[in-house]
C-alpha positions in Angstrom: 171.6 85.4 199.2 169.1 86.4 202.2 170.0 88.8 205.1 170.0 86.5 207.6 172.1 87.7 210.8 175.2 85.6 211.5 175.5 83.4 214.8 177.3 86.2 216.8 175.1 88.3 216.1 176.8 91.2 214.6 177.2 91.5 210.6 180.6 91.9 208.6 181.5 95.9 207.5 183.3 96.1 204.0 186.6 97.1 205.4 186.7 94.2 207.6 186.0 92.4 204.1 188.8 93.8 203.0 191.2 93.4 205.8 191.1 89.4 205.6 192.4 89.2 202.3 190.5 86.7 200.9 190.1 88.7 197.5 193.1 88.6 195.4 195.2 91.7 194.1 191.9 93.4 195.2 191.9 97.0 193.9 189.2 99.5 195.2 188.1 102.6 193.5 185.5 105.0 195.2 185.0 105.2 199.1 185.4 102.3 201.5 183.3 104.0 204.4 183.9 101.6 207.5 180.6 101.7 208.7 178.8 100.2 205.7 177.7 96.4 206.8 177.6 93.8 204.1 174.7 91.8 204.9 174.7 89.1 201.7 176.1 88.7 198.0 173.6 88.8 194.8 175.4 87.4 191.9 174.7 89.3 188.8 174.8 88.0 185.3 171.9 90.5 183.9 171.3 94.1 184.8 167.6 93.4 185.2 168.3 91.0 188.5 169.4 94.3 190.1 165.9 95.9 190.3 165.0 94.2 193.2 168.4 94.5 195.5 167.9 94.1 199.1 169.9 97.0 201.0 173.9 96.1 201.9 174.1 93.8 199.3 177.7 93.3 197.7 176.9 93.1 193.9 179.0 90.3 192.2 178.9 90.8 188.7 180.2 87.8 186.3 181.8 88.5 182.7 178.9 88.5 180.8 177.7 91.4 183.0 180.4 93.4 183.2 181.3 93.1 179.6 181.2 97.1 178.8 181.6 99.8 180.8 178.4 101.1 180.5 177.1 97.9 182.0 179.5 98.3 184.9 178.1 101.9 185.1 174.6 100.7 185.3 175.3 98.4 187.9 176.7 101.2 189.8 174.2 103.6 189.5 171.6 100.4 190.3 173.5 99.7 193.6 173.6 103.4 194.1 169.7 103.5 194.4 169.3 100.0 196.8 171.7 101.3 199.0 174.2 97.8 198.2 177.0 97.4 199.9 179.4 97.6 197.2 179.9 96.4 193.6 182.5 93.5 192.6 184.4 93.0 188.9 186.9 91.0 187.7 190.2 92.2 186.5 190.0 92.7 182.8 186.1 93.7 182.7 186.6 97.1 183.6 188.7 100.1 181.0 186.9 103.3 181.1 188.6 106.2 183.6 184.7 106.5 183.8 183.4 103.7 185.7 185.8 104.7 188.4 184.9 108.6 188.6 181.4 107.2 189.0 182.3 104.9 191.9 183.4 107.8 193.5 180.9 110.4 193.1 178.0 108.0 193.6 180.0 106.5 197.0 179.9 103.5 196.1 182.9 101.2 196.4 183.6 99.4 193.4 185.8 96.0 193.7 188.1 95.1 191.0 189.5 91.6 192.2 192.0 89.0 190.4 190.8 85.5 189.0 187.0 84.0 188.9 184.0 86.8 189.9 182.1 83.8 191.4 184.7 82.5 193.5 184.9 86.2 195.0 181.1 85.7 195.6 181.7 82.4 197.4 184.5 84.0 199.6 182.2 87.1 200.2 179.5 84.9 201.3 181.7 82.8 203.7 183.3 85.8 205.4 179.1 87.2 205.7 178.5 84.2 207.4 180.9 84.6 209.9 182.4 88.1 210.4 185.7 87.1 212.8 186.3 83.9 211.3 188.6 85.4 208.4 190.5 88.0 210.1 191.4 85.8 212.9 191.8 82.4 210.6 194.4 85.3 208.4 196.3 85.9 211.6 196.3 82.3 212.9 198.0 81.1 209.7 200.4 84.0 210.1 201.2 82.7 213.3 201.8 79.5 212.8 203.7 80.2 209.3 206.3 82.4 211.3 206.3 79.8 213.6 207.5 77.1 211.4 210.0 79.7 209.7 211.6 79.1 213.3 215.0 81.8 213.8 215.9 82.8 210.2 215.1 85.8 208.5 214.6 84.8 205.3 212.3 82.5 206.0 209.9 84.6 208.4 209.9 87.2 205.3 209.0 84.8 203.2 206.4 82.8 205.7 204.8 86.9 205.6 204.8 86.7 201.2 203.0 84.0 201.8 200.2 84.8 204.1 199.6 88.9 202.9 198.0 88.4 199.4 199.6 91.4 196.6 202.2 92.8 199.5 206.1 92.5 198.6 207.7 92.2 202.3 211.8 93.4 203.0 213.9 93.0 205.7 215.5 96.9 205.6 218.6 97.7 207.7 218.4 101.6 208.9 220.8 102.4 205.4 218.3 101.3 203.3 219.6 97.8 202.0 217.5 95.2 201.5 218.6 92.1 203.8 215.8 89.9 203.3 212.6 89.7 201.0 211.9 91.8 198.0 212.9 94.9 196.9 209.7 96.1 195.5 208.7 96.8 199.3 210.9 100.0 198.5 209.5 100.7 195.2 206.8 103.9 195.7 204.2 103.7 193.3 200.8 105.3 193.3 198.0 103.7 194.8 200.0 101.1 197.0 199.5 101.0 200.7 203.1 101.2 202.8 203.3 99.6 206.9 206.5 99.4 208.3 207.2 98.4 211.6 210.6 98.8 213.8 212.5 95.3 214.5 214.2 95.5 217.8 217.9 94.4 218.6 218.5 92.2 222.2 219.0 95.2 223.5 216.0 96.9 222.7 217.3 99.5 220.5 216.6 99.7 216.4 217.9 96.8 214.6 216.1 96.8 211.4 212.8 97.4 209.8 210.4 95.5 208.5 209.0 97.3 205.2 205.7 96.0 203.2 204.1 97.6 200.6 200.7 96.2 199.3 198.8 96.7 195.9 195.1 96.3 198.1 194.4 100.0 198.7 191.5 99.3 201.3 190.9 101.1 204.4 191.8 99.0 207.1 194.1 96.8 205.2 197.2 98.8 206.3 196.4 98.1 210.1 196.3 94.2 209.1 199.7 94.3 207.8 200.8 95.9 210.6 199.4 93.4 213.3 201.1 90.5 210.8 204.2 92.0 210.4 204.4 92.8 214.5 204.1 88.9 215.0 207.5 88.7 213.1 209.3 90.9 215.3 209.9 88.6 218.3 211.3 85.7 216.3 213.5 88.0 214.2 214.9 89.5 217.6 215.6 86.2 218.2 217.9 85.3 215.0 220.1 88.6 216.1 220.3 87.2 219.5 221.3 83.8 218.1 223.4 85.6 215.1 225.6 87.2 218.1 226.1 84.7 221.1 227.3 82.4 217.7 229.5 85.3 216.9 230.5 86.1 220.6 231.7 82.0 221.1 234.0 82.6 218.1 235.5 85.5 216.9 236.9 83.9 214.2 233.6 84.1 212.8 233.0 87.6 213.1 237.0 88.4 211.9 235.4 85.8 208.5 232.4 88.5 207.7 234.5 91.6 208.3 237.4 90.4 206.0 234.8 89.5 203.2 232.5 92.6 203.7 235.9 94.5 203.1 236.8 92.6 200.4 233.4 93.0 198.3 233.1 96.5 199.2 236.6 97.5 198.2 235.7 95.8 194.4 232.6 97.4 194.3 229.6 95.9 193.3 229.3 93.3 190.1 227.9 94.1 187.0 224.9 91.6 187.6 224.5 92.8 191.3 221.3 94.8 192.0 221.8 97.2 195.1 218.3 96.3 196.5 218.9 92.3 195.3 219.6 90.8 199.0 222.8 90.6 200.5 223.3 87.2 202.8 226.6 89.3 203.6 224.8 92.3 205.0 222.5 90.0 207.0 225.1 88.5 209.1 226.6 91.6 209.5 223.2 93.3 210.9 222.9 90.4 213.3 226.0 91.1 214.8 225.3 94.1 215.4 227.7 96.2 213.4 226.4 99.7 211.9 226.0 99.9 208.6 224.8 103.6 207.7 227.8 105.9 207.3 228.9 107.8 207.5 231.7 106.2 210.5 233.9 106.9 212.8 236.9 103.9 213.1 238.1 102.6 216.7 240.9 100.9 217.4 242.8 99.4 220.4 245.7 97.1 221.1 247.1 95.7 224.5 249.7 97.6 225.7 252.2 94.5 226.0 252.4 92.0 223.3 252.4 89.4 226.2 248.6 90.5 227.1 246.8 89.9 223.3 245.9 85.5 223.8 243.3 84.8 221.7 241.4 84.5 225.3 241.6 88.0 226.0 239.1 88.8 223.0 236.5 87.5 225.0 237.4 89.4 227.7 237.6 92.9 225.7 234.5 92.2 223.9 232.5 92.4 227.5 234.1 95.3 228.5 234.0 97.3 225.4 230.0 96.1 224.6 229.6 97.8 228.6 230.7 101.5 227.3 232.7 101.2 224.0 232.2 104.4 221.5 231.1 102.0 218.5 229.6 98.9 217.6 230.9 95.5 218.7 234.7 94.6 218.9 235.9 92.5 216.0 239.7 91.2 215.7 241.5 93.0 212.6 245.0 92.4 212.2 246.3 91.9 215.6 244.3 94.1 217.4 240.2 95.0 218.2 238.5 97.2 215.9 235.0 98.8 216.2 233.0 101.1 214.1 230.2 104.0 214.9 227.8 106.1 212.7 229.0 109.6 213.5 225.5 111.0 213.7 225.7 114.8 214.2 228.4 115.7 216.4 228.8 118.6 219.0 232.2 119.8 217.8 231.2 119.8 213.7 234.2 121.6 212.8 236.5 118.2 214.4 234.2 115.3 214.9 237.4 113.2 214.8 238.7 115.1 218.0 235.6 114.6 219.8 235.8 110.8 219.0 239.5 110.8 219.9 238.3 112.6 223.6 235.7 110.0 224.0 237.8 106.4 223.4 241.0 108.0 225.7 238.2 108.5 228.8 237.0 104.6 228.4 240.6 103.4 227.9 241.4 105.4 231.1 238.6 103.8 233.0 239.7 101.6 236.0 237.8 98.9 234.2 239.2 98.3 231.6 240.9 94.3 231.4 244.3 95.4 230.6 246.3 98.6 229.8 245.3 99.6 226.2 246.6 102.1 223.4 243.7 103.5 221.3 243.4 104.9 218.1 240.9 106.8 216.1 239.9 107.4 211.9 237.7 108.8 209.5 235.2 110.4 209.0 234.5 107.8 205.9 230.7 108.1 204.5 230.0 104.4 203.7 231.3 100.6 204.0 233.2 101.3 200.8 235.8 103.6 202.6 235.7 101.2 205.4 238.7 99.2 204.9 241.5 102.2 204.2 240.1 104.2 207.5 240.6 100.5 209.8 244.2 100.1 207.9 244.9 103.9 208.7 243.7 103.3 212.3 245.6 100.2 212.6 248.9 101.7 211.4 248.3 105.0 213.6 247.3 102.5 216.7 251.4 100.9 217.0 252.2 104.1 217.1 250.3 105.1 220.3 251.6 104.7 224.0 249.6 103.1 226.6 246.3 104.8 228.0 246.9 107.4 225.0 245.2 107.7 221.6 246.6 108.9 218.1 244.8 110.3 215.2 245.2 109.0 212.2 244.9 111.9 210.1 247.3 113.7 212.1 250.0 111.1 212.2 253.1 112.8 211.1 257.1 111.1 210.3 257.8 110.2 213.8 254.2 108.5 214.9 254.4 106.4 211.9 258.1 105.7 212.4 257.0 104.6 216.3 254.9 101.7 214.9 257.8 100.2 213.3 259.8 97.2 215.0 262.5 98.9 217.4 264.5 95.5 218.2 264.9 94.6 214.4 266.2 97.8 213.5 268.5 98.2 216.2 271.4 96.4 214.9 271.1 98.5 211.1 270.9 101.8 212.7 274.1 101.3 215.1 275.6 100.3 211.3 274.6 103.0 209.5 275.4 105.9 212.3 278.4 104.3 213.8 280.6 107.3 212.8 277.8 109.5 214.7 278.2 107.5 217.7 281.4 107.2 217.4 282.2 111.0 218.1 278.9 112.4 219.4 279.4 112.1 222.9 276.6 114.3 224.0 273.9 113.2 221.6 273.9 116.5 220.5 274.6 115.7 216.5 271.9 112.8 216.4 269.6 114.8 218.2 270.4 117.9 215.6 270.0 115.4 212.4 266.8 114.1 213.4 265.2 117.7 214.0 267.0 118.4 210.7 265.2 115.2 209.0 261.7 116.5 210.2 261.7 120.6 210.0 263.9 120.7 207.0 265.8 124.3 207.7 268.1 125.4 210.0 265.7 128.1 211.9 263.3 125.7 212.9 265.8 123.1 213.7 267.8 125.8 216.3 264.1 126.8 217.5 263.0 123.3 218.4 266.8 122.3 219.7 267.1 126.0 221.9 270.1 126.9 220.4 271.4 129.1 217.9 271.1 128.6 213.9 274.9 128.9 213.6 275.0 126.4 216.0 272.5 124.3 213.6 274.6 124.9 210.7 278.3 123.8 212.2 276.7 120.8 213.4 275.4 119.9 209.9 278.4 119.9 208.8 280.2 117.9 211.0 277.3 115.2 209.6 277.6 115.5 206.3 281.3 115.4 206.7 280.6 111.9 208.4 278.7 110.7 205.7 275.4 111.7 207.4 273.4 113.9 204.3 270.1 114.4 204.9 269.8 115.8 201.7 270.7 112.6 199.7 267.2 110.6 198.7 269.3 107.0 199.0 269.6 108.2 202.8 267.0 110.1 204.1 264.2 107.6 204.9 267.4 105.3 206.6 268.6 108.4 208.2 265.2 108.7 209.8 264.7 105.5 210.7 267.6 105.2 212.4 267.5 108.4 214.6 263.7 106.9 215.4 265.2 103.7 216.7 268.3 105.0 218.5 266.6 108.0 220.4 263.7 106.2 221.6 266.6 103.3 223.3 267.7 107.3 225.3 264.1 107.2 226.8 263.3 110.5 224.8 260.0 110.9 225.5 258.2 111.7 222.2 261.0 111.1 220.0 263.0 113.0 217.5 259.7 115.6 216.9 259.8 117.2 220.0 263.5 117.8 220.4 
């Protein structure tokens, strides 16, 4: 073909070539030096046709041409001299280590490209001919490909596959899992090219990333991949936005995901289960915003009242705690509002769970908060397997805890986890099984002594937490045990326990049995 200047007046450079992908699984060895204009194609089928080149000239040579490697060599070494453009092979012509250690020393960019040489020379010549028209018609299609994909994430991955010629395209959320696309986006292998971009939240703050990893290794081709993959960022800001107001007008919804996330993770994965195949799971998840790289920090909080948790009220907490909550959204979990956080690198390292247990009693003591609210606080756990036991812990810890306070789980000792149990229910078997107590103990003095007994275990500390003295302790222990009150018999302890709980806490003691 002639160098004849295209219509605009400026010619197509090799890299720009290379950044429409119109050569398939094109492979380049040697230099791809930006600057270097192709200016026409010469289709070779003899060595001899390459005597008289004409200067950036890309070299197309067909099967018969490039049927040895010292063919390919000469071609090389002949472009070399004419100052061509660059030289073009099929897949499958070239095997000598050679022919590309040549490409490089001579400079000359040698173009290894899948299917027919010829119909490379025909794409080569179209692009010549007009130097814009294939970068912009790449990016067009993109376009209008993500645009039919509409809000849905695996679709706009796969409207990417299908636009970017050799490039695997994932959906990544910050953890590492693979949401949507293929996983060979995270496979590092020499020789590929790697993009990623950031996918924002509706918040603006990191949601995912989109990860694409190409086998074309041309200068250039990288920033193409880049300007696709930044077209899919709005509409995949979109499907979280849509993913949460769906959430946010049921919670049912959200309650669904959580209880099967828990459920999978607690199995473990399957046998056939790949952890970079695509979770569905872990998709709606992201969307809703919920962290999923551990390791996490568990929130928990109830209404005060029983009379203040209507279904309505979820609503209302959601707002609030989405204003300045410690974790990700609210979900409902067993009766009461749970939330999760990646811990991150704390400022207290030696107690991180302290720290979290300072931060959720200030936003439950804030004015605006919809209702009075107990709080409670687990973990840390380092991934969604251990997820599940630190919300049941939290859970369990949170009926414990008075309103505007918040309780540990890992510090919940006998009388804490005794407090979360059903007062009015108990009542009636505790007055049964201590009515000779009650029935002499007109001070409270002997119920008071057996639960201290129940939860230091020896007389010293018992007369050290009661102010008296340890003989004192010891007559009084008898006078139980001569009621039928033995701490020391296993049938009775647990009962004895309970029932001191129940009883003392009717007296208004104000931390229970513990603190007596």
């Amino acid at each position: 073909m002639t160098d004849k200047r295209p219509a605009d007046g400026r010619f197509l450079t090799l890299t720009e070539l290379l950044q429409q992908g119109l050569l398939a699984d094109v492979t380049v060895y040697g230099p791809v030096d930006r600057s270097v204009e192709v200016r026409g194609v010469r289709i070779a089928d003899r060595l001899d046709v390459l005597d008289g080149l004409q200067p950036h000239t890309a070299v197309v040579l067909t099967a018969l041409a490039a049927s040895a490697s010292w063919t390919v060599e000469m071609a090389l070494r002949k472009a070399w001299e004419h100052a061509a453009a660059c030289v073009v092979v099929a897949q499958g012509t070239v095997h000598a280590a050679s022919v590309a250690e040549l490409a490089e020393r001579l400079g000359v960019p040698l173009l290894v490209v899948a299917g027919d040489a010829p119909d490379a020379a025909v794409r080569i010549a179209s692009a010549v001919a007009q130097p814009e028209a294939g970068r912009t018609a790449l990016l067009a299609a993109a376009a209008r490909r993500i645009a039919e994909a509409g809000t849905n994430a695996p679709h706009i991955v796969s409207a990417l596959h299908a636009v970017l010629p050799s490039t695997s395209v994932a959906l990544v959320i910050p953890g590492g899992e693979v949401i949507a696309g293929r996983a060979a986006a995270l496979d590092e292998h020499a020789g590929s090219v790697a993009v990623r971009v950031e996918v924002n939240d509706p918040e603006g703050g990191a949601l995912a990333w989109l990860v694409a990893r190409s086998r074309t290794r041309a200068a250039g081709w990288a920033s193409t991949v880049q300007e696709i993959l930044g077209l899919a960022i709005a509409p995949l800001t979109a499907w979280a936005a849509r993913e949460r107001l769906r959430a946010e007008r049921t919670s049912r919804y959200a309650s669904g995901v959580l209880a099967e996330l828990l459920i999978r993770r607690r199995s473990g994965p399957s046998a056939e289960s790949s952890t970079l195949a695509p979770d569905p799971l872990l998709a709606q998840a992201l969307a809703l915003g919920w962290p999923l790289q551990g390791p996490f920090t568990v929130y928990v909080i109830r209404p005060a009242e029983a009379a203040d948790a209507p279904e309505a009220l979820g609503g209302l907490l959601c707002a609030w705690w989405s204003r300045g909550g410690r974790g990700g959204p609210l979900v409902a979990y067993e009766g009461c509002w749970v939330a999760w956080a990646h811990q991150g690198e704390p400022a207290d390292i030696s107690d991180p769970l302290g720290r979290a247990e300072r931060g959720l009693r200030a936003v439950l003591t804030e004015p605006t908060a919809p209702v009075p609210l107990a709080g409670a606080v687990a973990g840390p756990v380092n991934d969604l397997a251990g997820l599940g036991p630190a919300l049941d812990d939290a859970v369990a810890a949170v009926r414990a805890a008075r309103p505007l306070s918040v309780v540990r789980a890992d510090r919940m000792g006998p009388a804490r986890l005794l407090a979360a149990l059903p007062t009015d229910a108990l009542r009636a078997p505790a007055e049964a099984l201590l009515a000779p107590v009650l029935r002499t103990d007109r001070d409270g003095s002997l119920l008071r002594t057996l639960a201290a007994w129940l939860d230091a275990g020896a007389a010293s500390a018992v007369a050290a937490r009661l102010g008296v003295h340890r003989n004192t302790v010891t007559a009084r222990m008898e006078r139980l045990r001569a009621l039928g009150c033995d701490p020391d018999d296993p049938a009775l302890r647990l009962a004895l326990h309970l029932a001191c709980r129940v009883l003392l806490e009717d007296r208004n003691s104000p931390d229970g049995p513990s603190a007596m």
